[in-house]
C-alpha positions in Angstrom: 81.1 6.5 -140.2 85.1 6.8 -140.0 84.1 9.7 -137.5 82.2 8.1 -135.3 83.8 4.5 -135.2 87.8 5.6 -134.7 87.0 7.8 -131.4 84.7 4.8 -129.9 88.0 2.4 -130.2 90.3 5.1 -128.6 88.1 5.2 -125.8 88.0 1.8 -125.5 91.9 1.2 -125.7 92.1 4.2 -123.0 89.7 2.6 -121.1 91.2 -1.0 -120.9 94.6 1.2 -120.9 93.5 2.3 -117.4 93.2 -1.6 -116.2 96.7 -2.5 -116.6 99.5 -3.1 -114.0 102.6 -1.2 -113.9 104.5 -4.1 -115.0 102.2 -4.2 -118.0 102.5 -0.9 -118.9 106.3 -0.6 -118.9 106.6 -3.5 -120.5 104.1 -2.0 -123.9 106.4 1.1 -123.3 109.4 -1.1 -123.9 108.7 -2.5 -126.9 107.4 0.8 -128.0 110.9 2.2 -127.5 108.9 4.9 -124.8 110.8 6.0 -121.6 109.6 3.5 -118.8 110.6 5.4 -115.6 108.3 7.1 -113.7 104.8 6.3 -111.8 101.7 4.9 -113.6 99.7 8.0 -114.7 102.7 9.0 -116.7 103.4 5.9 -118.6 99.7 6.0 -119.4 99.7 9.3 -120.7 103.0 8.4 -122.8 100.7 5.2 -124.4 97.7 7.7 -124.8 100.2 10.3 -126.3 101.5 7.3 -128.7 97.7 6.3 -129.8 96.9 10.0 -130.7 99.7 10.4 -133.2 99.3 7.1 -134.7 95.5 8.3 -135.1 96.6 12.0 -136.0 99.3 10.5 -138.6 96.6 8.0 -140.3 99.0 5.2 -139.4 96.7 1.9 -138.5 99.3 -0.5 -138.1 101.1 1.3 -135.1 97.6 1.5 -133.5 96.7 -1.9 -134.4 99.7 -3.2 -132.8 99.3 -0.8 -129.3 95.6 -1.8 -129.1 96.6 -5.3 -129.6 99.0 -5.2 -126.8 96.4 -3.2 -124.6 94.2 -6.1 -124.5 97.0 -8.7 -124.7 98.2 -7.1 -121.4 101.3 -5.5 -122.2 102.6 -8.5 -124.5 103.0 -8.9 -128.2 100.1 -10.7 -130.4 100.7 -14.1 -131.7 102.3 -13.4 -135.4 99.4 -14.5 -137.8 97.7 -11.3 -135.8 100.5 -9.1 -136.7 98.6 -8.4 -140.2 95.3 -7.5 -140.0 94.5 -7.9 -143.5 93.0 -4.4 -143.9 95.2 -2.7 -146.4 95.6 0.9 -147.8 92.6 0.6 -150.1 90.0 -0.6 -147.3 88.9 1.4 -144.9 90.5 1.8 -141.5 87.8 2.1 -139.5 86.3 -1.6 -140.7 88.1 -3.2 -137.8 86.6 -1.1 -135.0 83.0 -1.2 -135.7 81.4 -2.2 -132.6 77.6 -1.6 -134.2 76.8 -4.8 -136.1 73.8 -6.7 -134.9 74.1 -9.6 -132.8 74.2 -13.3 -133.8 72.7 -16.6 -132.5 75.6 -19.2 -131.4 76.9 -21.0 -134.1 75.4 -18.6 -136.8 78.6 -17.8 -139.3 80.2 -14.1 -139.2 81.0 -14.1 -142.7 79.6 -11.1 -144.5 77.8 -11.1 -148.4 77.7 -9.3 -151.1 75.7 -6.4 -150.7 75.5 -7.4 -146.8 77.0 -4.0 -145.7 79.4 -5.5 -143.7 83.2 -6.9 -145.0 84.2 -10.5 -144.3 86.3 -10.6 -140.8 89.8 -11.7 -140.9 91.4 -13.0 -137.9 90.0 -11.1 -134.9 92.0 -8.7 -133.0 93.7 -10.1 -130.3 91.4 -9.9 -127.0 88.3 -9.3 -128.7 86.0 -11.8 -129.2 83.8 -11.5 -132.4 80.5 -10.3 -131.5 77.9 -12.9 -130.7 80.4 -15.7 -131.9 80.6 -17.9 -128.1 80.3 -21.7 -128.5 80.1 -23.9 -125.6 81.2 -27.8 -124.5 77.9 -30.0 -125.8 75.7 -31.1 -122.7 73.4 -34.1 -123.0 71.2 -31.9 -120.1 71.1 -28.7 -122.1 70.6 -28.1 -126.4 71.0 -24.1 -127.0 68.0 -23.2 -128.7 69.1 -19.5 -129.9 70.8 -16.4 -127.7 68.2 -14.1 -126.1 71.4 -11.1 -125.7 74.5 -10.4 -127.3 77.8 -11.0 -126.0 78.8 -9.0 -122.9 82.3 -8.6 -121.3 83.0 -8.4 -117.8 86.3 -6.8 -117.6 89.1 -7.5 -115.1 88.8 -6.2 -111.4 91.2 -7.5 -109.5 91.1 -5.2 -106.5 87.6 -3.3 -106.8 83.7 -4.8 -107.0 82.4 -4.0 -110.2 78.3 -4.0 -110.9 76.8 -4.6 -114.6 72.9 -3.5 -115.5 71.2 -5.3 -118.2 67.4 -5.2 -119.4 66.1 -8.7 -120.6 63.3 -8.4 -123.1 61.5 -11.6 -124.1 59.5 -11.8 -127.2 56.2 -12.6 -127.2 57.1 -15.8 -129.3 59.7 -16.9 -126.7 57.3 -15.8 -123.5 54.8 -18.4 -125.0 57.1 -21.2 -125.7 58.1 -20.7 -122.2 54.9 -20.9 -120.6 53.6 -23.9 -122.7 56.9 -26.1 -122.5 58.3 -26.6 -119.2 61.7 -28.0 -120.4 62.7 -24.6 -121.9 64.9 -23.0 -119.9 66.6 -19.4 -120.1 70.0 -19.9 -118.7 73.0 -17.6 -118.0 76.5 -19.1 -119.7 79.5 -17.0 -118.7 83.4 -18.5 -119.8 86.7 -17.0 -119.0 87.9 -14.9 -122.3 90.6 -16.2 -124.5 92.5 -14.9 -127.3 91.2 -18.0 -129.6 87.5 -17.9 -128.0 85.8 -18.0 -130.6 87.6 -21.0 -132.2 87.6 -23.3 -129.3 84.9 -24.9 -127.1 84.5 -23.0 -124.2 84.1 -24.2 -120.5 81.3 -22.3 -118.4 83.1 -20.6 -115.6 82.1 -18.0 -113.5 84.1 -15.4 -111.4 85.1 -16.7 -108.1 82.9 -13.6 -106.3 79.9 -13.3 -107.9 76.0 -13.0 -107.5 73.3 -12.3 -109.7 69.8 -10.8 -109.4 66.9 -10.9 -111.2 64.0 -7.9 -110.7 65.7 -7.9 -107.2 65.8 -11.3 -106.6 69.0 -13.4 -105.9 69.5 -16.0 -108.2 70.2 -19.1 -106.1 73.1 -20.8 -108.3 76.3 -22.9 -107.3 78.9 -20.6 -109.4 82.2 -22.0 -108.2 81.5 -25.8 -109.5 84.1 -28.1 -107.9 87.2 -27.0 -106.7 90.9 -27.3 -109.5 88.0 -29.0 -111.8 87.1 -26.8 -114.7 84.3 -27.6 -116.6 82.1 -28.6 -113.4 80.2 -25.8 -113.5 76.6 -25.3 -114.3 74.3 -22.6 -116.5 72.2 -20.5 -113.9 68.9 -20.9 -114.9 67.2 -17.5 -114.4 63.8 -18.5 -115.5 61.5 -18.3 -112.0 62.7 -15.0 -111.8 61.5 -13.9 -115.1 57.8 -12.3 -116.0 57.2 -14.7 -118.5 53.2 -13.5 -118.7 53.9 -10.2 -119.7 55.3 -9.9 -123.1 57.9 -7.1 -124.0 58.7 -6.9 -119.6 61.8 -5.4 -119.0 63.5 -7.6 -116.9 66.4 -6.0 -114.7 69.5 -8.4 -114.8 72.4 -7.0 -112.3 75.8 -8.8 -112.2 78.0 -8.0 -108.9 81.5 -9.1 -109.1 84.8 -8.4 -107.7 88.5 -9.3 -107.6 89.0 -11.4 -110.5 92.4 -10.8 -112.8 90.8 -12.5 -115.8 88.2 -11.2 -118.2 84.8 -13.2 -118.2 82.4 -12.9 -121.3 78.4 -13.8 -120.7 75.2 -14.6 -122.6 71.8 -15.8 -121.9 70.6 -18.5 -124.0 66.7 -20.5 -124.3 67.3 -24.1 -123.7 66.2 -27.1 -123.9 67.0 -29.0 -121.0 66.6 -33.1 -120.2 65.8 -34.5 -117.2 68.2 -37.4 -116.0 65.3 -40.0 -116.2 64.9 -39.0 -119.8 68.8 -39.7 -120.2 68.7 -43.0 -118.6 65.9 -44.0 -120.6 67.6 -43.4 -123.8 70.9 -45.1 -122.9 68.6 -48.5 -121.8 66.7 -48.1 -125.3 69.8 -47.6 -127.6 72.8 -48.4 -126.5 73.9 -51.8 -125.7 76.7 -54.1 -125.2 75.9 -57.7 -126.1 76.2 -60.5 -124.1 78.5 -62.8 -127.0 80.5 -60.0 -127.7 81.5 -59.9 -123.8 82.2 -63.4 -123.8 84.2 -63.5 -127.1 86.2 -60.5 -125.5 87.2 -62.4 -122.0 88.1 -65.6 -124.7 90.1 -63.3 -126.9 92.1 -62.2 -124.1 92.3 -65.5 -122.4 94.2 -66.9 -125.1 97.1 -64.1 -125.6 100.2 -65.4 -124.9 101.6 -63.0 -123.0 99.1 -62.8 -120.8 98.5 -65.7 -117.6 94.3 -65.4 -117.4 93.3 -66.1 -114.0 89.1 -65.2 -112.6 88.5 -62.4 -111.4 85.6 -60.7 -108.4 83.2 -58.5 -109.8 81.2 -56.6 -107.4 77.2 -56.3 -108.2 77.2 -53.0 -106.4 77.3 -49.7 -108.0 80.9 -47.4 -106.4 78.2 -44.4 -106.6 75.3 -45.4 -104.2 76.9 -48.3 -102.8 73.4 -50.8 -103.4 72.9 -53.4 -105.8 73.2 -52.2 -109.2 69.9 -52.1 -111.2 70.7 -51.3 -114.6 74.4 -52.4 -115.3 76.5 -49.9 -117.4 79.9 -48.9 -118.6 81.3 -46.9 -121.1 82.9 -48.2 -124.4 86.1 -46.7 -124.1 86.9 -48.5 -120.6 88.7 -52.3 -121.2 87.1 -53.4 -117.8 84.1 -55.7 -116.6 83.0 -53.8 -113.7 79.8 -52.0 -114.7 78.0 -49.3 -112.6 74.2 -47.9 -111.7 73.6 -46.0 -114.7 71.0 -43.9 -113.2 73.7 -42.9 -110.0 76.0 -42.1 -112.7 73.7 -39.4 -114.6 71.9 -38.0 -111.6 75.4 -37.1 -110.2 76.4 -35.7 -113.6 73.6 -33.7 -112.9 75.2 -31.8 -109.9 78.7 -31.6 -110.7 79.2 -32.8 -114.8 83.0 -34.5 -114.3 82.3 -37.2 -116.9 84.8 -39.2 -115.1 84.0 -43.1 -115.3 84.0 -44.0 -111.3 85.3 -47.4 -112.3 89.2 -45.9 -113.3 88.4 -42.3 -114.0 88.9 -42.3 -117.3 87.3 -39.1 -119.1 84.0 -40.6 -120.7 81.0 -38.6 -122.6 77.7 -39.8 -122.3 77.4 -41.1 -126.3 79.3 -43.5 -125.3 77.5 -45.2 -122.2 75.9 -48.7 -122.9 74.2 -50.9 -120.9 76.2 -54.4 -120.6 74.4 -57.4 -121.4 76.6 -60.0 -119.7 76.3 -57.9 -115.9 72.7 -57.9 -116.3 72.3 -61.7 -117.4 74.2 -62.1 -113.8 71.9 -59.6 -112.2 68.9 -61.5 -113.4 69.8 -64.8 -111.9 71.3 -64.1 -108.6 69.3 -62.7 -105.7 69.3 -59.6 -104.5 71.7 -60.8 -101.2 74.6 -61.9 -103.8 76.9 -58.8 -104.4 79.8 -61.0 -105.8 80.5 -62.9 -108.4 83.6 -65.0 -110.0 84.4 -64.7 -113.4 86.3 -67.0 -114.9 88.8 -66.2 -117.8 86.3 -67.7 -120.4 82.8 -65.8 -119.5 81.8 -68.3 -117.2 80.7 -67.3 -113.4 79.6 -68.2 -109.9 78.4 -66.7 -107.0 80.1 -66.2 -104.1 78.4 -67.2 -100.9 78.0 -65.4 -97.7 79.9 -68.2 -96.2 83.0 -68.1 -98.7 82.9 -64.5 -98.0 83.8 -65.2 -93.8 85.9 -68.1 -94.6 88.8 -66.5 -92.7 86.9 -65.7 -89.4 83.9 -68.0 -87.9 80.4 -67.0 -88.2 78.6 -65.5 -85.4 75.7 -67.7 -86.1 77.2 -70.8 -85.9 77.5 -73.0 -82.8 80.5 -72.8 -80.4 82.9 -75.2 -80.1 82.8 -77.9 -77.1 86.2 -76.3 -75.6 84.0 -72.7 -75.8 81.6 -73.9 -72.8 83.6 -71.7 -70.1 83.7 -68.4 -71.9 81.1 -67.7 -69.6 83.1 -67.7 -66.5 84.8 -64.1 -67.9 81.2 -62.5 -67.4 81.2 -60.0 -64.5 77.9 -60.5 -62.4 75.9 -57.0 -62.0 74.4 -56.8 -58.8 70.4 -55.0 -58.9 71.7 -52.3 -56.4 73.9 -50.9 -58.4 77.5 -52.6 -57.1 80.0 -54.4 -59.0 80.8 -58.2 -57.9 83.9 -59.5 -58.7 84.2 -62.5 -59.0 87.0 -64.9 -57.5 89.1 -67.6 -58.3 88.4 -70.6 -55.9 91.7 -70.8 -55.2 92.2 -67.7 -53.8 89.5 -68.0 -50.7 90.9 -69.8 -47.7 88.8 -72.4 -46.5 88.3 -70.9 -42.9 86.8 -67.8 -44.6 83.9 -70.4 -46.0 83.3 -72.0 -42.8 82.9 -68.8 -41.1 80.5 -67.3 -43.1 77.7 -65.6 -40.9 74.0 -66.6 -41.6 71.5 -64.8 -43.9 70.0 -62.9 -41.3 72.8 -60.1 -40.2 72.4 -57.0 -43.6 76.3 -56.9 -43.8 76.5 -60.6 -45.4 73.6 -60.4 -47.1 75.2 -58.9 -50.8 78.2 -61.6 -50.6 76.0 -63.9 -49.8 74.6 -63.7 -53.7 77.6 -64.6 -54.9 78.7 -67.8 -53.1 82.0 -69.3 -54.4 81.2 -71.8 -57.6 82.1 -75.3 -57.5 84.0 -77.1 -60.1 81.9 -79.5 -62.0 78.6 -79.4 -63.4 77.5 -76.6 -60.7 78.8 -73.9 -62.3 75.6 -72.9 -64.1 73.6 -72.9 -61.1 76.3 -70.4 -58.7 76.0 -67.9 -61.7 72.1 -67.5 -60.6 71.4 -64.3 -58.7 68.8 -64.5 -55.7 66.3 -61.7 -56.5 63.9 -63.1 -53.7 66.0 -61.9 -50.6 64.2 -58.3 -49.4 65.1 -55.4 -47.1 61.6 -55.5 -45.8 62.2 -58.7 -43.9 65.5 -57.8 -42.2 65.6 -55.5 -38.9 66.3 -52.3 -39.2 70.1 -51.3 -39.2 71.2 -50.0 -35.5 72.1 -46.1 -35.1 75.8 -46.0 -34.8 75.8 -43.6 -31.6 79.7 -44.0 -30.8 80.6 -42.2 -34.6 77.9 -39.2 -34.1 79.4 -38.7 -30.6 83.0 -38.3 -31.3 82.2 -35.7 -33.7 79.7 -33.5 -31.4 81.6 -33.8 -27.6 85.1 -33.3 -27.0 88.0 -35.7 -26.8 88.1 -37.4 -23.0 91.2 -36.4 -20.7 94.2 -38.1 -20.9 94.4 -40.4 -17.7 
């Protein structure tokens, strides 16, 4: 076993050797006390060279400690890795077994007594124990059990790299599938950690990446939202599966390309909830009552320190901007203001921030409640109300459309008696198409009045519409525009001879 276990972790220490930068590998060189001049195939062979002999010379610690720093990138392991635990008496090829079957999330690594395999110490540094991957709890997905092992994808941060895997389903899984529609197999991928597989990992994928499934793109959002980790989704590859034939290899290809971290992936069966089926359970069981509301806005009321004064609460949700209908807030927030709870889960749903949208405070979904007090209001206001006043006590009131416009007059109501002549601003439209503007009185001379011409001649016909207005009571009726007046009923308009000549016949002699 020694003989076929020690030559598979050279290879892969030469292999992830080969990934480094320059900077990286001088800088194992250094502490190595190797020469750190010259161009990157020859510091690689001088690391290589070091493995062999440590290999050669049946010295584990010196390879322990370059391997480490191979997947540490070039820097030294965190002390309590220093010791591996695997003294003179054990066998030196325990450590690099890469063979060992692979687990179900969650399942303990710890071998027995007769198991076959020794009980891990603390992992090698950038390894990840094999099958050992737990992920940030979801109330839309439970992991039912891992349908592959752990797979790496390794660093690429100038090339595109492409990763082949064959899914086989049981038959036992195939059938849950078909006969339970909330199972789900889904695709988790994380960014790769020294302490992995002792902390809850985020699901993040590599910025440029696709996936197909039997040849057909998985249509996934794998970015999430942008400086928010943790907003990302599982890709559900089930529609792309053949879940009617039992044992069917199904072709899984990765594509990805210029990422500088290392990404590990799994697919998993789940159990996913709907967001109704959320909502439902947060109205059912969780609640804040009414008299504990109230006894909270009295016990603050009556610190000292502290001058209580009401307060508006808005009845519509910050998320879909209409009337709340189910009234919730978490119970780590210290405000009032409560918010849709269905809004809030279905846009958990696209983009899971968990951020209250009251003062984003960082909220889980355990601890959503549906408030009492808020719905007591909602039940006894109409649907128009969408504010209320609180009082420091508990008590409230609405607040009326009219209290809302108290600082500007309603365009309902009436106008005021010196409001009659805003009309006299309007500009008259005339049904030809030309503009009338209108004139102050003052400004016609009287003998321009008196020597109006009649109706008959076309030229006076249009200012004719718009006589001058007296003051008084008359001004209503001069605002009327005649409509009656025709062209039919006027004579036609003369040919003007005298401008068509001086354009066709030259100009007459100078006399």
């Amino acid at each position: 076993m020694a003989s076929n276990t020690l030559p598979a972790a050279r290879a892969q220490a030469v292999a992830r050797l080969k990934t480094l930068t320059n900077q990286e590998l001088k800088e194992i060189c250094r502490t190595e006390h190797l020469a750190v001049s010259g161009v990157k195939a020859q510091l690689q062979g001088r690391i290589i060279e070091l493995i062999d002999r440590a290999i050669d010379g049946s010295s584990m610690t010196v390879f322990e400690r370059v391997r480490a720093k191979i997947h540490n990138k070039g820097t030294a392991p965190p002390p309590q890795y220093q010791n591996t635990g695997y003294n003179s008496s054990a066998s030196p090829t325990a450590p690099f077994s890469q063979h060992r079957p692979p687990h179900i999330i969650g399942t303990p690594q710890g071998g027995t007594p007769g198991s076959g395999y020794p009980r891990p110490n603390l992992p090698v540094p950038g390894q990840r124990a094999p099958g050992r991957m737990v992920f940030k709890s979801s109330p839309f997905y439970h992991i039912q059990e891992a349908l592959t092992p752990v797979q790496d994808l390794t660093e690429m941060p100038q090339n595109r790299h492409q990763v082949n895997y064959s899914l086989v389903l049981s038959e036992n899984v195939s059938q849950r599938l078909r006969e339970d529609s909330s199972l789900k197999v889904m695709l988790y991928c994380t960014s790769s950690s020294i302490l992995g597989q002792y902390e809850l990992c985020d699901i993040a994928f590599p910025s440029q990446m696709d996936v197909r499934v039997n040849s057909d793109e998985v249509r996934h959002n794998f970015k999430g939202l942008k400086n928010k980790p943790g907003t990302t989704k599982p890709a559900d590859l089930t529609p792309y599966l053949r879940k009617n034939i039992p044992r069917f290899h199904n072709q899984m290809q990765i594509n990805y390309a210029l990422t500088s971290k290392r990404y590990s992936w799994i697919v998993n069966l789940v159990k996913k909830a709907s967001a109704e089926e959320l909502t439902e359970r947060v109205r059912t069981n969780r609640v804040i009552s009414k008299d504990s509301v109230v006894r909270e806005m009295i016990s603050k009321a009556k610190d000292p320190d502290i001058i209580a004064t009401s307060s508006v609460m808005s009845l519509k949700d910050p998320i879909s901007t209409m009337r709340i209908d189910l009234a919730c807030r978490s119970t780590l927030c210290k405000h009032n203001q409560c918010f849709d709870v269905s809004s809030f889960i279905q846009l958990q749903e696209q983009a899971p921030t968990w951020a209250c949208p009251i003062c984003n405070k960082t909220i889980s979904y355990e601890a959503l409640a549906i408030d009492q007090y808020v719905m007591d209001i909602l039940q006894k206001t109409s649907k128009s109300v969408e504010q209320v006043t609180v009082e420091p006590e508990g008590a409230w009131s609405e607040i009326k459309p009219e209290d809302s416009k108290a600082n500007g007059r309603d365009k309902s109501q009436s106008r005021a008696p010196y409001d009659e002549d805003s009309d006299d601003d309007l500009v008259e439209i005339d049904p030809k198409g030309g503009v009338a503007i209108k004139k102050d009185p003052a400004q016609v001379t009287p003998g321009l009045a008196q020597h109006t011409p009649p109706l008959s001649s076309r030229e006076t016909s249009a200012p004719q519409t718009s006589a001058i207005r007296p003051n008084g009571a008359g001004s209503k009726r001069s605002a009327v525009i005649d409509l009656t007046l025709s062209d039919d009923d006027e004579p036609p308009r003369p040919l003007k001879r005298s401008a068509v000549n001086s354009y066709n016949t030259p100009a007459s002699p100078a006399i």
